[in-house]
C-alpha positions as CSV (number, residue, x, y, z in Angstrom):
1,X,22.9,-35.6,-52.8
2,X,21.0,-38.0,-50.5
3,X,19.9,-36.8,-47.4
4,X,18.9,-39.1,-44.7
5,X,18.0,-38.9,-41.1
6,X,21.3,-40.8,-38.6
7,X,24.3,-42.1,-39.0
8,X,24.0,-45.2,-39.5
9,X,21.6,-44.9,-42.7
10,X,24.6,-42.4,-43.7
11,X,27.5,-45.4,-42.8
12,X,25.5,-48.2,-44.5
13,X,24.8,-45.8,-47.8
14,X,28.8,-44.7,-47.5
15,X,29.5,-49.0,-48.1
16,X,27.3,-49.8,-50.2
17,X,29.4,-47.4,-52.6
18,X,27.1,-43.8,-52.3
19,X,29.4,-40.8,-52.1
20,X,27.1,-38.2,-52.5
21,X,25.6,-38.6,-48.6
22,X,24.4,-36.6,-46.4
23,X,23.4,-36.7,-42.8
24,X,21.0,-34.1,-41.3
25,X,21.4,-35.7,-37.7
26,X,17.3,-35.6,-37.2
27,X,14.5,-34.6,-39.4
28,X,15.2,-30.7,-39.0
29,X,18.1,-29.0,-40.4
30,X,19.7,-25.9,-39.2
31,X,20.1,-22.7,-40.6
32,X,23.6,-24.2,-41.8
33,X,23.0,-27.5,-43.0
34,X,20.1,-25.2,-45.1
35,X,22.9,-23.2,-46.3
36,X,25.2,-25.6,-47.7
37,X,22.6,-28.1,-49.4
38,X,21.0,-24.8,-51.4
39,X,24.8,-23.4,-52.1
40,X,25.1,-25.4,-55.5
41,X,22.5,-26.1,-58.3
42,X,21.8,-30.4,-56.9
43,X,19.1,-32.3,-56.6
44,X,18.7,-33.9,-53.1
45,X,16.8,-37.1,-52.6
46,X,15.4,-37.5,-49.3
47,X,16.0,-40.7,-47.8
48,X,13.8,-40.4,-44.3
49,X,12.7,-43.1,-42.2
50,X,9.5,-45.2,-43.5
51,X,8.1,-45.0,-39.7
52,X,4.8,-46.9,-39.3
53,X,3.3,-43.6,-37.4
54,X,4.2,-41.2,-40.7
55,X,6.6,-38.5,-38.6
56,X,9.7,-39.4,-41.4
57,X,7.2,-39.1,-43.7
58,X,5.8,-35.7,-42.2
59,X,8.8,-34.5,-41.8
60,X,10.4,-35.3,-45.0
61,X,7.3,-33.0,-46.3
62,X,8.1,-29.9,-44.7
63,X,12.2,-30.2,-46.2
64,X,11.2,-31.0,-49.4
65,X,8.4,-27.7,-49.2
66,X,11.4,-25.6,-47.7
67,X,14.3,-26.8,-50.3
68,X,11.6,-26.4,-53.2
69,X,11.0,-22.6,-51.6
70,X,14.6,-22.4,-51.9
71,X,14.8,-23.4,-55.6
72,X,16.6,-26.6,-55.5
73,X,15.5,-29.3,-57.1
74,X,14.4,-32.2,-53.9
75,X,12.8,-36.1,-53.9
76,X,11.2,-37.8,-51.7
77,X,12.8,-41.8,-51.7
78,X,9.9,-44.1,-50.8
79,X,11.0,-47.1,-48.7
80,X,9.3,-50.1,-47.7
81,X,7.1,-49.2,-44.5
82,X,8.9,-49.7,-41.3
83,X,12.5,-48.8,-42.7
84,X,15.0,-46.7,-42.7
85,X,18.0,-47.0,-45.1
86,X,20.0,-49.2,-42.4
87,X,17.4,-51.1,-41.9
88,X,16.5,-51.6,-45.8
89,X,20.2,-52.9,-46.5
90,X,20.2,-54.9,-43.3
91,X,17.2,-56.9,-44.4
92,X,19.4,-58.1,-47.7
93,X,18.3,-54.6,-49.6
94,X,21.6,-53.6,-52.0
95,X,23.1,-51.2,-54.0
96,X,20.9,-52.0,-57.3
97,X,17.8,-52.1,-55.3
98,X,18.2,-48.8,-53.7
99,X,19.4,-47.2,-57.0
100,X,15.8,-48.1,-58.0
101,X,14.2,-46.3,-54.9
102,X,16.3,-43.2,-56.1
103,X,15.0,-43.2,-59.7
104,X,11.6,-43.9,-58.6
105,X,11.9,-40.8,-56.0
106,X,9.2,-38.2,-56.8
């Protein structure tokens, strides 16, 4: 499952061909969302925004702290400073290139 931030990093993922998205509509999910990510054994990649002043970063922290607490296995996707995932396939990033970012996740 990839997890990302808006949705339009969630509409550009959904044509470049990735099913398994997610959109947590902000860096904060709900009691919900929570629910339903940790209600199957998954691993979820977190796909946050790259933003210059670290609060995607920060905040992709504290999710993957609170899915780990929660047993489920969580990555963080590292993209190129500045970006988001619509931004990354809107500067000529694709499919392969982002499959990349997902198996270098840690």
């Amino acid at each position: 499952m990839i997890l990302v931030e808006g949705l339009f990093d969630y509409a550009v993922l959904w044509e470049a061909g990735f099913r398994n998205v997610t959109c947590a509509l902000g860096t904060c999910l709900n009691r919900r969302q929570l629910h339903q990510l940790c209600d199957a054994p998954r691993t979820v990649y977190l796909a946050f925004d790259a933003d210059r002043n670290g609060s995607g970063g920060q905040a992709a922290q504290r999710l993957l702290r609170t899915l780990q607490e929660r047993e489920l296995h969580a990555r963080l996707v590292s993209l190129p400073e500045g970006h988001d995932p619509n931004s990354f396939f809107a500067q000529g990033g694709d499919e392969r290139q982002f499959h990349a970012l997902l198996e270098a996740a840690l």
